[in-house]
C-alpha positions in Angstrom: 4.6 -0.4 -11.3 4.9 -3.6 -14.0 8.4 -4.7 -13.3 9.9 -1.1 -12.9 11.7 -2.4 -9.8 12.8 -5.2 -7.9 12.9 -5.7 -4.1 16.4 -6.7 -3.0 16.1 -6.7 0.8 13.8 -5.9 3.4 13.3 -5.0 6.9 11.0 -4.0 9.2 9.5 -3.0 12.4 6.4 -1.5 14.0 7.5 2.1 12.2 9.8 1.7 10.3 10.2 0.3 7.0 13.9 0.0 5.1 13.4 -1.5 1.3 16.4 -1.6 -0.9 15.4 -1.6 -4.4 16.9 -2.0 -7.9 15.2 0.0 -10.9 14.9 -2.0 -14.4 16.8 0.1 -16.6 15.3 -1.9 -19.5 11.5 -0.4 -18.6 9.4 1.2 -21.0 8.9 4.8 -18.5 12.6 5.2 -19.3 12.3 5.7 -22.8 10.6 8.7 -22.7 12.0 10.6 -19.7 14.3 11.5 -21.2 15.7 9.8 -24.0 19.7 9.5 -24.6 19.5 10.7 -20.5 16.9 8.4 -18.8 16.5 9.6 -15.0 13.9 7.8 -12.4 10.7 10.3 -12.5 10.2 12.4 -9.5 6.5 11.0 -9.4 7.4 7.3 -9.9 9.6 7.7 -6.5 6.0 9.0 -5.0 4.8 6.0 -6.0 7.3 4.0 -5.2 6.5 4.9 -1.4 3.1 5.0 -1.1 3.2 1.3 -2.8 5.6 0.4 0.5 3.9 2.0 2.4 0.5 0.1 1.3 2.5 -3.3 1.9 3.6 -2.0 5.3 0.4 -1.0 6.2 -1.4 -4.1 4.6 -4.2 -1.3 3.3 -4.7 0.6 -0.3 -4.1 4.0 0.4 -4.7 7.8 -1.0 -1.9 10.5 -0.5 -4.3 13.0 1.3 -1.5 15.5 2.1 2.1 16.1 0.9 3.3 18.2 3.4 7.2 18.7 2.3 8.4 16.4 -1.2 12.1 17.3 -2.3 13.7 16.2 -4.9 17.5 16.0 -4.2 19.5 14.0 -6.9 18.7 12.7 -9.6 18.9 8.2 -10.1 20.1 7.0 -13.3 18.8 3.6 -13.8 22.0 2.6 -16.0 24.5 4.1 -14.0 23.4 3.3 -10.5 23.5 0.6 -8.1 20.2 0.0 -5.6 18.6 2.3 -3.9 17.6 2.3 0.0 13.7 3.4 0.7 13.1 4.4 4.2 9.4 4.9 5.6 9.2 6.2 9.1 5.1 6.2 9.8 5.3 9.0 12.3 1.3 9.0 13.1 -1.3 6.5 12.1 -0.9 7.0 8.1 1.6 9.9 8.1 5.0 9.2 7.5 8.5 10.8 6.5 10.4 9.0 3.8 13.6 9.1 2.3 15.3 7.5 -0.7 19.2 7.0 -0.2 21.8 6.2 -3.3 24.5 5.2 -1.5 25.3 8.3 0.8 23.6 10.9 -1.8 20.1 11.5 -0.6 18.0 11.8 -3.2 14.5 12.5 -2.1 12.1 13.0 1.3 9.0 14.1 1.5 6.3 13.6 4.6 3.2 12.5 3.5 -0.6 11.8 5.5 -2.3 8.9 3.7 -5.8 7.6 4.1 -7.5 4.2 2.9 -8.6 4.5 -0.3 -12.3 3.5 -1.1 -11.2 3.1 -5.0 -11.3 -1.0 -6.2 -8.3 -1.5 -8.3 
């Protein structure tokens, strides 16, 4: 996502994956949504996961099947510290996720995946 986040830690084990991350408040996506009130877009923080999921997987993937995505609270780039990302995979390719500022979760959603065939 061009410099929209930086990793600041990460761990991980054969299902789990915990990435804490720190959002460039300075990025262009934050001029438009929404300008004077920038907030993290509810499809960047898909993104975000299937891109950590792809390095925890070591494949490119395709979200096949959202099964549950909620939007909890919303992440101000200006105002917040890091956030924590943590990918459960659940099934070969499925996971559960859930994006943590501080103890305010912000978003989960469960999600199947498959490799992708698309050449980036």
């Amino acid at each position: 996502m061009n410099n929209l986040y930086s990793v600041i830690s990460q761990e991980k084990n054969e299902t789990d994956l915990i990435t804490v991350i720190a959002f460039n408040p300075q990025h262009s996506i934050f001029t438009d949504h929404f300008p004077g009130n920038p907030i993290v877009p509810g499809v960047v923080l898909m993104q975000l996961v299937r891109e950590l999921f792809e390095q925890k997987t070591s494949q490119k993937l395709e979200l096949t099947e959202c099964a549950e995505a909620k939007f909890l609270h919303t992440i101000i780039p200006q105002r917040h510290e890091p956030v924590r990302v943590i990918i459960q995979e659940t099934n070969n390719l499925q996971l559960k996720s859930e994006i943590w500022l501080e103890e305010k979760l912000c978003f989960k959603m469960k999600g199947t995946y498959k490799q992708s065939v698309h050449v980036l």
